[in-house]
C-alpha positions in Angstrom: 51.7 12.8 21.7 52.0 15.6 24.0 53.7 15.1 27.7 52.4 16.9 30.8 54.0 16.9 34.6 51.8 14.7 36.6 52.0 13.3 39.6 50.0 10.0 40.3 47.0 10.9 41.3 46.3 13.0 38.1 48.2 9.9 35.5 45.5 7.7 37.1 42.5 10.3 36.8 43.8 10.5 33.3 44.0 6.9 32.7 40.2 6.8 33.8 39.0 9.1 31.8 40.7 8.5 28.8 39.2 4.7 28.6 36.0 6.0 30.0 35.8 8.3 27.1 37.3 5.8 24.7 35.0 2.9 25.7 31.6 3.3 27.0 31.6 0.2 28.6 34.2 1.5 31.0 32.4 2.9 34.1 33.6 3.5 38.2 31.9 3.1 41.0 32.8 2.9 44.9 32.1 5.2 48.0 32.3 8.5 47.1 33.5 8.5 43.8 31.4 10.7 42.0 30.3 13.5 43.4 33.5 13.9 45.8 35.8 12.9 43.8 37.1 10.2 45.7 39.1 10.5 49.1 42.4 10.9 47.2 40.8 12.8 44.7 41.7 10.7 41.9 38.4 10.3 40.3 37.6 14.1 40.5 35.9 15.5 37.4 34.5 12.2 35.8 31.3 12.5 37.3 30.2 16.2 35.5 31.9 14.5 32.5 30.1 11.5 32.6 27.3 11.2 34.8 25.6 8.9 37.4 25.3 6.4 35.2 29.0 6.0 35.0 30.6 7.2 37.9 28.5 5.0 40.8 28.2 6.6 44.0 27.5 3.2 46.3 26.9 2.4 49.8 29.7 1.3 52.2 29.5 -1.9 51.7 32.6 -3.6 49.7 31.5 -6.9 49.5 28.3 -5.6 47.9 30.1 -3.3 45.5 32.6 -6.0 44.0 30.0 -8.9 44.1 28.2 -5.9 41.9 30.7 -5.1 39.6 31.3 -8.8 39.0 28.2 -9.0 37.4 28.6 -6.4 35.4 31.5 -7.2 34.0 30.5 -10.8 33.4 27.0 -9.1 31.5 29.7 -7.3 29.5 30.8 -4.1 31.1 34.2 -3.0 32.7 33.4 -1.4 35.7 36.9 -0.2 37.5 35.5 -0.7 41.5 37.2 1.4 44.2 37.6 0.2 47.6 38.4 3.3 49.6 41.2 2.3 51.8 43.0 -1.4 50.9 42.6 -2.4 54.8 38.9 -2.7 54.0 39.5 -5.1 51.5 39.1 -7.7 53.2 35.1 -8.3 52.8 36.2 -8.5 49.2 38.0 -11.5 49.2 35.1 -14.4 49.6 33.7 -12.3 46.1 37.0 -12.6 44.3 38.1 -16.0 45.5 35.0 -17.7 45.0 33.3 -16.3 42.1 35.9 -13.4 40.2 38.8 -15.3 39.6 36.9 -18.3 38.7 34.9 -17.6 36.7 36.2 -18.1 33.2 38.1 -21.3 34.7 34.4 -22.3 36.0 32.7 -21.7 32.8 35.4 -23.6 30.2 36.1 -20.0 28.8 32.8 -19.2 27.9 32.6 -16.5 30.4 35.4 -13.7 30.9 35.5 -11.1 34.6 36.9 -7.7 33.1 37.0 -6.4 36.3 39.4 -3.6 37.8 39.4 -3.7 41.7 41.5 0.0 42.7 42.7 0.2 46.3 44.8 2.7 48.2 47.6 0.8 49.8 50.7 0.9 52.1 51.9 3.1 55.2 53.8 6.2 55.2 50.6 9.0 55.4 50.4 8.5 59.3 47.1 7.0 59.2 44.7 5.6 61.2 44.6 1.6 61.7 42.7 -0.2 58.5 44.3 2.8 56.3 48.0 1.7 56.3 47.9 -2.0 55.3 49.9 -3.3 53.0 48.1 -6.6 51.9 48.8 -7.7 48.5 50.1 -11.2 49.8 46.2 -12.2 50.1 45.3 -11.7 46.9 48.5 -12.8 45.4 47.5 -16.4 46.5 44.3 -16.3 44.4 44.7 -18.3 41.0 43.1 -16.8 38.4 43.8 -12.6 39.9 46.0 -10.5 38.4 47.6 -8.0 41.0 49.5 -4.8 40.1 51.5 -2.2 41.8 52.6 0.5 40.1 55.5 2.9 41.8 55.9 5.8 39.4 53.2 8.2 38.1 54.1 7.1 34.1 53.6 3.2 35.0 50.3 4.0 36.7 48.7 5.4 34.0 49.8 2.4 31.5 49.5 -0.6 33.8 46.0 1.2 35.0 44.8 1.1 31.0 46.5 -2.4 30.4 44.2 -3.5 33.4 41.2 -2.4 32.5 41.5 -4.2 29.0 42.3 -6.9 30.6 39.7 -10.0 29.8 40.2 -10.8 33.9 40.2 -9.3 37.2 42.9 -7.1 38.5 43.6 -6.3 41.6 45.3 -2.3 41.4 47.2 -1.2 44.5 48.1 2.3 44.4 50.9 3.7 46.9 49.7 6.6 48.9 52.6 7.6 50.0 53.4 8.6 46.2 50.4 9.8 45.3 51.4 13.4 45.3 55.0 12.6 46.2 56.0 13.6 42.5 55.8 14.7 39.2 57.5 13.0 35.9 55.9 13.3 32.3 52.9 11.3 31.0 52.0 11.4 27.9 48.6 12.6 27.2 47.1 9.9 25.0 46.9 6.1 24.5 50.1 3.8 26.1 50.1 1.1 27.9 52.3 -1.1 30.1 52.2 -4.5 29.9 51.2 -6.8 32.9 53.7 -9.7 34.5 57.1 -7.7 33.0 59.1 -6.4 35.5 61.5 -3.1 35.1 65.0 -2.8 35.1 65.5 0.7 36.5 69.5 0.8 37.0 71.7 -1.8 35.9 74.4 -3.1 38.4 77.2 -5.7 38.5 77.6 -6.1 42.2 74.2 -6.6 43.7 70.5 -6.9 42.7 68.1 -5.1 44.7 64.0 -6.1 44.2 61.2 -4.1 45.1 57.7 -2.6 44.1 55.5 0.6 44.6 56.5 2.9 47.6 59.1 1.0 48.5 60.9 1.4 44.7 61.8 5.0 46.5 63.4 4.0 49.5 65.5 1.8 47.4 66.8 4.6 45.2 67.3 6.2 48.6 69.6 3.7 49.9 71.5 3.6 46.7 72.6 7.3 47.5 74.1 5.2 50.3 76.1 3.4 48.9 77.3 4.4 45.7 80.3 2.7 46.3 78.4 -0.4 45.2 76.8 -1.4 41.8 73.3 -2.1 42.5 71.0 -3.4 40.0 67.1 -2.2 40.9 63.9 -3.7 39.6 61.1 -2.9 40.2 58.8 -5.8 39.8 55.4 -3.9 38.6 53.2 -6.7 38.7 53.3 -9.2 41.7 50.8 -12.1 39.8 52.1 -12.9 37.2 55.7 -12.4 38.4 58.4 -11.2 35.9 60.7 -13.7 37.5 63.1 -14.2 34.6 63.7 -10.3 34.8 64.9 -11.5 38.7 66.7 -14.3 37.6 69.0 -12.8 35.0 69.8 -10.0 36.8 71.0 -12.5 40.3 72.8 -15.0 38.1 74.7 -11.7 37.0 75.0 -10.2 40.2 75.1 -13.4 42.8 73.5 -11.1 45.2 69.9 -10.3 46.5 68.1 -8.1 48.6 64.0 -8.1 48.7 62.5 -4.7 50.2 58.4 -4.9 50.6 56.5 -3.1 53.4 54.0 -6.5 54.1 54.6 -8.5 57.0 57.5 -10.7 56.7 56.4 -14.0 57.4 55.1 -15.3 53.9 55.6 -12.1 52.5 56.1 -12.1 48.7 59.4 -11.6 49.5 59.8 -15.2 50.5 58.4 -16.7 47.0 61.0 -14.3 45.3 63.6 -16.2 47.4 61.9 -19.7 46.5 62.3 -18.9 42.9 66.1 -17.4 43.4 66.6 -20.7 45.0 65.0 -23.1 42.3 66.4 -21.5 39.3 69.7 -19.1 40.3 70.8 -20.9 43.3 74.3 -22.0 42.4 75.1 -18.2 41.0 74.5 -16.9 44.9 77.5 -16.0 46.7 75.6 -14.8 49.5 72.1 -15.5 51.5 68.9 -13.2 50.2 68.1 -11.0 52.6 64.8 -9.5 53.1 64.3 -6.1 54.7 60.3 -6.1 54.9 57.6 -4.6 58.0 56.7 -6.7 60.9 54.6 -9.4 62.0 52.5 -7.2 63.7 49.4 -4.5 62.5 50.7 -1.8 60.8 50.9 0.7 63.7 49.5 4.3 64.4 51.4 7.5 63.3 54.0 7.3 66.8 55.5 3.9 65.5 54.8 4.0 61.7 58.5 5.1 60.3 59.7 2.5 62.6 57.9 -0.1 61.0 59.0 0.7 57.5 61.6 -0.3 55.9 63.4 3.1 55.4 66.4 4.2 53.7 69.0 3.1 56.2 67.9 -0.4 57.0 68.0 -1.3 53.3 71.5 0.4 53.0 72.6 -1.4 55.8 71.4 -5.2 54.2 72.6 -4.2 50.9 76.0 -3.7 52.8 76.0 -7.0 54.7 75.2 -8.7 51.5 77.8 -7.4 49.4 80.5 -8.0 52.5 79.3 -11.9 53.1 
């Protein structure tokens, strides 16, 4: 299996058009997919090599293109639906609540929803509002949806192929803000990554330090920081289903936590992460989680964006209040 540099843009372009090639059932569609390429360009080139048929051009309408593509996958196709920025994803939620993620609970079994929903997501490209949500929380609450976040270029391809195979609906959030950030090898070829297990990216005695897609970087970040301290980082991969034993090992090792995620705070997933700690590590704490999350408030435009994040610092800073409790 050869390896090529690719940053995650082209390991998702490759993930496409390996299963499209693979699997003729596979197919895309969203606004502008085909014939641009996408906005991010990540679906450039599958149109010449697979036509109109396959790569969907469709109107701007998201409710209309994911109430589409859930009949199509329930007729027996596996159409991979984009929805051009994540903050317009909300017209897609009464299609996947009500009909999507129900549907093989709804029929006994009888009927499965293949269905791959891909979605820009997350600040940090200084966009305009609607372009820079982070909203994963919604869909997390839906039984029956998977939802996935990869954070390195190598993950995205696998957990993108492992999604599409999947027999239900995925929601696939892809971090802008490391779409082009970097390049590590992918193998050209079939791998996958399975959903619902976490990674272990450093191990650590003294502290364990959760988070997922951009934010994984700004952890690594802080840990230049500190390098004083042991820090244990996981990246969690997939949000539903959570890898929490991966959490749960690693804090009754450690007995301490820190949560990074760019959502708003309140009822962020950070707060089920600290639910969990709670019910199942609880007596190996020797401090308080802490969380180090956005705001309450709309992601803002560019002038007030890199306060909102959670940057480098601020998580430096919890992971040294934690360790000092």
């Amino acid at each position: 299996m050869s390896l090529a540099k690719l940053n995650m843009v082209q390991a998702i372009n490759l993930a496409l058009f390996e299963e499209m090639e693979k699997d003729p059932t596979v197919l895309v569609m969203g606004e502008d997919v085909g014939v641009d390429g996408g906005v991010f360009r990540v679906t450039e080139g599958l149109y010449d090599k697979f036509g109109s048929d396959r790569v969907i051009d469709t109107p701007l309408a998201e409710s209309g293109i994911v109430g589409t593509a859930i009949g199509m996958a329930v007729s027996g196709l596996k159409p991979v639906a984009e929805i051009q920025f994540e903050g317009f994803s909300y017209m897609t939620i009464d299609q996947l609540a009500a009909h999507a993620s129900r549907i093989r609970y709804r029929s006994r079994g009888t009927y499965h929803c293949p269905l791959v929903i891909r979605a820009p997501y997350g600040g940090g490209v200084k966009a305009l509002e609607h372009h820079s949500e982070a909203v994963a929380t919604f869909y997390i609450h839906i039984p029956g949806l998977k939802v996935v976040i990869p954070s390195t270029p190598y993950d995205a391809k696998g957990l993108l192929i492992s999604s599409i195979r999947d027999p239900d609906p995925v929601m696939f959030f892809e971090p802008k803000k490391l779409y082009r950030a970097y390049k590590e090898e992918v193998p050209e070829g079939e791998y996958t990554v399975p959903l619902g297990v976490g990674k272990k990216i450093t191990e650590g005695e003294d502290l364990t330090l959760i988070a997922w897609g951009a934010m994984v970087r700004v952890c690594q970040e802080a840990m230049e920081q500190v390098k004083d301290l042991s820090v244990e980082l996981i990246d969690l991969r997939t949000l539903s289903p959570l890898d929490d034993r991966v959490i749960i090992d690693s804090v009754k090792k450690t007995g301490r936590a820190v949560i990074v995620h760019e959502e708003p705070r309140t009822l962020g997933f950070g707060a089920e992460i600290i639910a969990r700690i709670n019910e199942k590590a609880l007596l190996s704490l020797e401090a308080p989680v802490k969380r180090v999350t956005g705001f309450d408030v709309p992601v803002p435009l560019p002038r007030l964006e890199d306060y909102y994040l959670p940057n480098a610092a601020k998580v430096a800073d919890a992971i040294k209040e934690v360790a000092a409790f």
